[in-house]
ZAMARGU-4260 file (C-alpha; in steps of 0.2 Angstrom, whole numbers, plus 5000, padded with zeros to 4 digits):
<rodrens>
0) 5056/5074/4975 | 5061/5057/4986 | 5058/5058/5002 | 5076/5060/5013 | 5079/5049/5027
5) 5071/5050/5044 | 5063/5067/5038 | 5046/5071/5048 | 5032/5079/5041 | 5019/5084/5054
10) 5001/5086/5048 | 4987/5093/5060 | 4968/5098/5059 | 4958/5107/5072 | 4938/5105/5066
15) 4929/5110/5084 | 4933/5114/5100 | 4936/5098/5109 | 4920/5090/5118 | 4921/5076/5134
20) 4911/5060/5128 | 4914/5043/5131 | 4925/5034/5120 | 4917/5020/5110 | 4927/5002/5110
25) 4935/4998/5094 | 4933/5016/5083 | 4952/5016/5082 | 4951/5000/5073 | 4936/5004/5064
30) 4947/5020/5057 | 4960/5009/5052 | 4948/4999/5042 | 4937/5014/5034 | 4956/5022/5029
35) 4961/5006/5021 | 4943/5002/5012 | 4946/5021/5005 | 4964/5016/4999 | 4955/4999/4993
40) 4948/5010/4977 | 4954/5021/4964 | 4951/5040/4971 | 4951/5057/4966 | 4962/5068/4978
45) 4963/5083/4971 | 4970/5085/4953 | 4976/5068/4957 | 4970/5053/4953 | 4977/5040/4965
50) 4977/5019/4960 | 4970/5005/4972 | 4982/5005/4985 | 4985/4988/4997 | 4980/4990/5017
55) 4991/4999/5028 | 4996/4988/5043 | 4992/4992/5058 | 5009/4993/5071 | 5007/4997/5090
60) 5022/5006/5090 | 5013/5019/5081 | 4998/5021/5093 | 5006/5037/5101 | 4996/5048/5109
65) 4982/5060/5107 | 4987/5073/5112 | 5003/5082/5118 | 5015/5069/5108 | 5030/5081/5108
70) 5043/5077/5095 | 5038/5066/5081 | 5055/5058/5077 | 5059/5056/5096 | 5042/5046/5097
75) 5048/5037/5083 | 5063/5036/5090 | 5058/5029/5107 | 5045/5017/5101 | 5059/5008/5093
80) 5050/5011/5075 | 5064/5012/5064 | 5056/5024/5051 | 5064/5031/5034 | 5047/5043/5035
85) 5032/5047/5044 | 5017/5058/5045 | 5003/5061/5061 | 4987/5071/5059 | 4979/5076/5071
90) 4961/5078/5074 | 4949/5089/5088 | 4929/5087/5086 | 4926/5070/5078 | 4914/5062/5089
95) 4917/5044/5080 | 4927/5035/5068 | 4913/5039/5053 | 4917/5057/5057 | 4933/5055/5058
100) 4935/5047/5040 | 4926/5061/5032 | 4937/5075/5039 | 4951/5066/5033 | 4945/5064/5017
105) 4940/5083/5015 | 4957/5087/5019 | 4971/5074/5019 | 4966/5062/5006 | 4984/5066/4999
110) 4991/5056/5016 | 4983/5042/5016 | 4984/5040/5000 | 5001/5040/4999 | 5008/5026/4991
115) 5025/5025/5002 | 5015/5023/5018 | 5014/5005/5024 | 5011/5005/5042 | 4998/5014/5054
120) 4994/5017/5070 | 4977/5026/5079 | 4975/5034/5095 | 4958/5042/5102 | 4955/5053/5119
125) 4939/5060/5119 | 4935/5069/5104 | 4956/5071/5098 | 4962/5057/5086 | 4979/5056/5081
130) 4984/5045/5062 | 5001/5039/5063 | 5008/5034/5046 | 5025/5029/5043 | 5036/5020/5032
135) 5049/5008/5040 | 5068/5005/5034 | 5069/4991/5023 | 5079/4976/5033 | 5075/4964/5023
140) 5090/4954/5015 | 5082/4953/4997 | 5090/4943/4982 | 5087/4948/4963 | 5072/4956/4958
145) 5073/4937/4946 | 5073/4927/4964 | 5062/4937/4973 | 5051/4936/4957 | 5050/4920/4957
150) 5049/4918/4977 | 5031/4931/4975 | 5026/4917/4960 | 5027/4904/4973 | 5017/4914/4988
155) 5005/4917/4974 | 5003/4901/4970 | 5001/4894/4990 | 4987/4907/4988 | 4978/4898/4972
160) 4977/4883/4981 | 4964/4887/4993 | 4948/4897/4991 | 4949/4915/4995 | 4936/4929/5000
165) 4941/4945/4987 | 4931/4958/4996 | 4911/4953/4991 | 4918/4942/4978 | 4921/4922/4983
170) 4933/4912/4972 | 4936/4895/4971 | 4955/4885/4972 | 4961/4887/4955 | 4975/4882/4947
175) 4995/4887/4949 | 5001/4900/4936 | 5019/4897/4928 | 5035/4910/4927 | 5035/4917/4911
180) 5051/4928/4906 | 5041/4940/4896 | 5030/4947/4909 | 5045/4947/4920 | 5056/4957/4911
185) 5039/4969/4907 | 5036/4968/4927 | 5052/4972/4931 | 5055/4984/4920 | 5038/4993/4926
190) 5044/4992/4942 | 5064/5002/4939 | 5054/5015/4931 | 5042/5018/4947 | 5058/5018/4957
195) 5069/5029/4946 | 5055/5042/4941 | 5047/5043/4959 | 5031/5035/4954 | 5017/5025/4958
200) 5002/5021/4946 | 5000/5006/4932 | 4999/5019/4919 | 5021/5022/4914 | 5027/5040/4910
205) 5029/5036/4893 | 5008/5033/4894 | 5008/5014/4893 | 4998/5002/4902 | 5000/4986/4907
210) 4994/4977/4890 | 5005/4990/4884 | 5020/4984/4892 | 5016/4966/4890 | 5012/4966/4869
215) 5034/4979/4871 | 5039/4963/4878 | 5035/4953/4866 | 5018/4943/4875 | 5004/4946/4865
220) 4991/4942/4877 | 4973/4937/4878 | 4969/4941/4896 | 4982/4953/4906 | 4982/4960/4924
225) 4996/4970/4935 | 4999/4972/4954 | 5008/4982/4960 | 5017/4989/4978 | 5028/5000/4986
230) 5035/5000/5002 | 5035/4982/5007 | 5053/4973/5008 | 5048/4957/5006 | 5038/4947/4992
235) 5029/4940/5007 | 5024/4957/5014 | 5020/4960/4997 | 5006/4944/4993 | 4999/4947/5009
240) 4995/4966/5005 | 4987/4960/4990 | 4976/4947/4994 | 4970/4957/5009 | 4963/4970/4995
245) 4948/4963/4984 | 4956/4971/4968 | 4974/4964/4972 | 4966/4947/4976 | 4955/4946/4963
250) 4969/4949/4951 | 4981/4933/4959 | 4963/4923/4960 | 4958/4925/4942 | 4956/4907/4934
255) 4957/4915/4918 | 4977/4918/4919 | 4987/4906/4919 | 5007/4914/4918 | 5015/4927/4928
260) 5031/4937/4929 | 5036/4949/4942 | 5053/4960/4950 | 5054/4973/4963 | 5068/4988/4960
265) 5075/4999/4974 | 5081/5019/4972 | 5084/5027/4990 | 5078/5044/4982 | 5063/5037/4978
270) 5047/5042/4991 | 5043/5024/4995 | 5062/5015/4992 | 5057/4999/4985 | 5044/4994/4969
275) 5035/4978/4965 | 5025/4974/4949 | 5017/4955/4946 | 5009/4955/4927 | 4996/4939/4925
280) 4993/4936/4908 | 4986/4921/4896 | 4989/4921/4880
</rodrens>
C-alpha cells in the first residue's frame, strides 16, 4: 500500500476540445487557493470520507508546463525537485480557475485530497491547465518525536502570543499551553499508528478518537482537540500548515486549552513517510 520511492503516477482529463482565449492574470493562484479551501474541510470523495487537510504549498519548481511536458520524473528531475512521489493532471476546456475546480472535483477529489501531498504547482495555456502535486524527500535532520514534540509546543506557543485570523473566525493573544506527558504519549502513539498502518484520519483503526485516546492515556479531560499532518519534516513546516487552515488554527488558538502533547513517527512504506499528532486538552 506505501507509496515506493520516486514512483510517478500521471493523471489526465480531457473535458472539451481546447478553445484560444486570453488567459486571465492570477487563475493559477486562484486554483491553488479554491484546491486548498476544498482540502480546508472534511469531504466526501467517493466512498471515502477525507479529514481537513493543511494547505498545499505552492513551489515553482512544480509550475511545468501545460502542455507537452514529456516525462514526469525527468521534469522532476530537471527542476531540481527532489520527490519521493508525484502526480499531474491535466486539464483541456476549463475557461477559468472556478471551472477548473469543479472538474477536478467531479473526478480527482482522490488527488488533491491526498493526504501525502504537500506541495503544488499550476500552469495554464489557454484553456489546458496542468496540477502538479508532489511529495518531497524528507531532508530534515529531526531529533526525537519527545524533542520535536516539544520544539512544535514552542512554535505553538510563539503563535498564542499574537492575535490570529482562523479563517472568518478572529482570536485574540491567549495564553501559553504547557507539555503534558499524557497527551504526548497518546499523540505519539496516534501518530506510529498512522505511519505503521498507512493512514490518515483522527479516527484510529481500533475506532478511537482523540478523547478516546486521551481518557487510554490516562488524561481524563474536560476540553480535548487533535491536529494532525503528514508529509512535513519539520515541526515548523508543520505549525505553519496549521495555522494557515481555520480548523488547524482554531484548534492551537482555543483559549479554552491550556496543555499539549505531541510526536511525529516515520515508516518509509507508509504513502506520506512522516506523521505528526498535537492533542490540546484541559482537564
Amino acid at each position: 500500500m506505501g507509496a515506493m520511492p520516486s514512483a510517478v503516477r500521471c493523471v489526465v482529463l480531457s473535458i472539451g476540445v481546447a478553445m484560444a482565449g486570453n488567459a486571465l492574470a492570477g487563475e493559477e493562484s486562484q486554483l491553488v487557493e479554491s484546491i486548498n479551501a476544498y482540502r480546508s474541510q472534511p469531504q466526501r470523495c467517493g466512498e471515502s470520507a477525507s479529514p481537513e487537510l493543511p494547505p498545499l504549498s505552492a513551489d515553482p519548481r512544480l509550475v511545468l508546463p501545460a502542455s507537452g511536458v514529456g516525462d514526469l520524473q525527468q521534469a522532476m528531475t530537471k527542476a531540481a525537485y527532489p520527490m519521493v512521489n508525484v502526480q499531474a493532471i491535466s486539464l483541456s476546456g476549463p475557461r477559468d480557475a472556478a471551472s477548473a475546480m469543479t472538474a477536478i472535483q467531479q473526478t480527482f477529489c482522490k488527488v488533491v485530497l491526498d493526504p501525502q501531498f504537500v506541495d503544488i504547482g499550476v500552469s495554464r495555456q489557454d484553456r489546458d491547465w496542468r496540477i502538479v502535486l508532489a511529495r518531497p524527500l524528507l531532508s530534515a535532520r529531526l531529533g526525537d518525536s519527545a524533542s520535536e514534540g516539544q520544539q512544535l509546543l514552542n512554535l505553538v506557543n510563539s503563535a498564542r502570543a499574537q492575535p490570529h485570523q482562523c479563517g472568518a473566525q478572529p482570536f485574540n493573544a491567549t495564553g501559553p499551553l504547557t507539555w503534558n506527558a499524557q497527551l504526548a504519549s497518546a499523540a505519539d502513539g496516534h501518530s506510529r499508528d498512522m505511519a505503521n498502518k498507512n493512514y490518515f484520519d483522527h479516527k484510529d483503526r481500533d475506532g478511537y478518537m482523540p478523547g478516546d485516546r486521551a481518557e487510554l492515556a490516562g488524561y481524563v479531560p474536560k476540553e480535548i482537540g487533535e491536529n494532525i499532518a503528514a508529509g512535513q519534516d519539520s515541526a515548523r513546516k508543520v505549525v505553519d500548515a496549521w495555522l494557515a487552515s481555520p480548523g488547524h488554527c482554531a484548534n492551537l488558538m482555543n483559549p479554552r486549552v491550556n496543555e499539549l502533547g505531541a510526536g511525529y513517527a516515520t515508516d518509509p512504506k507508509s504513502d506520506a513517510g512522516i506523521y505528526w499528532t498535537a492533542m490540546m486538552g484541559a482537564q
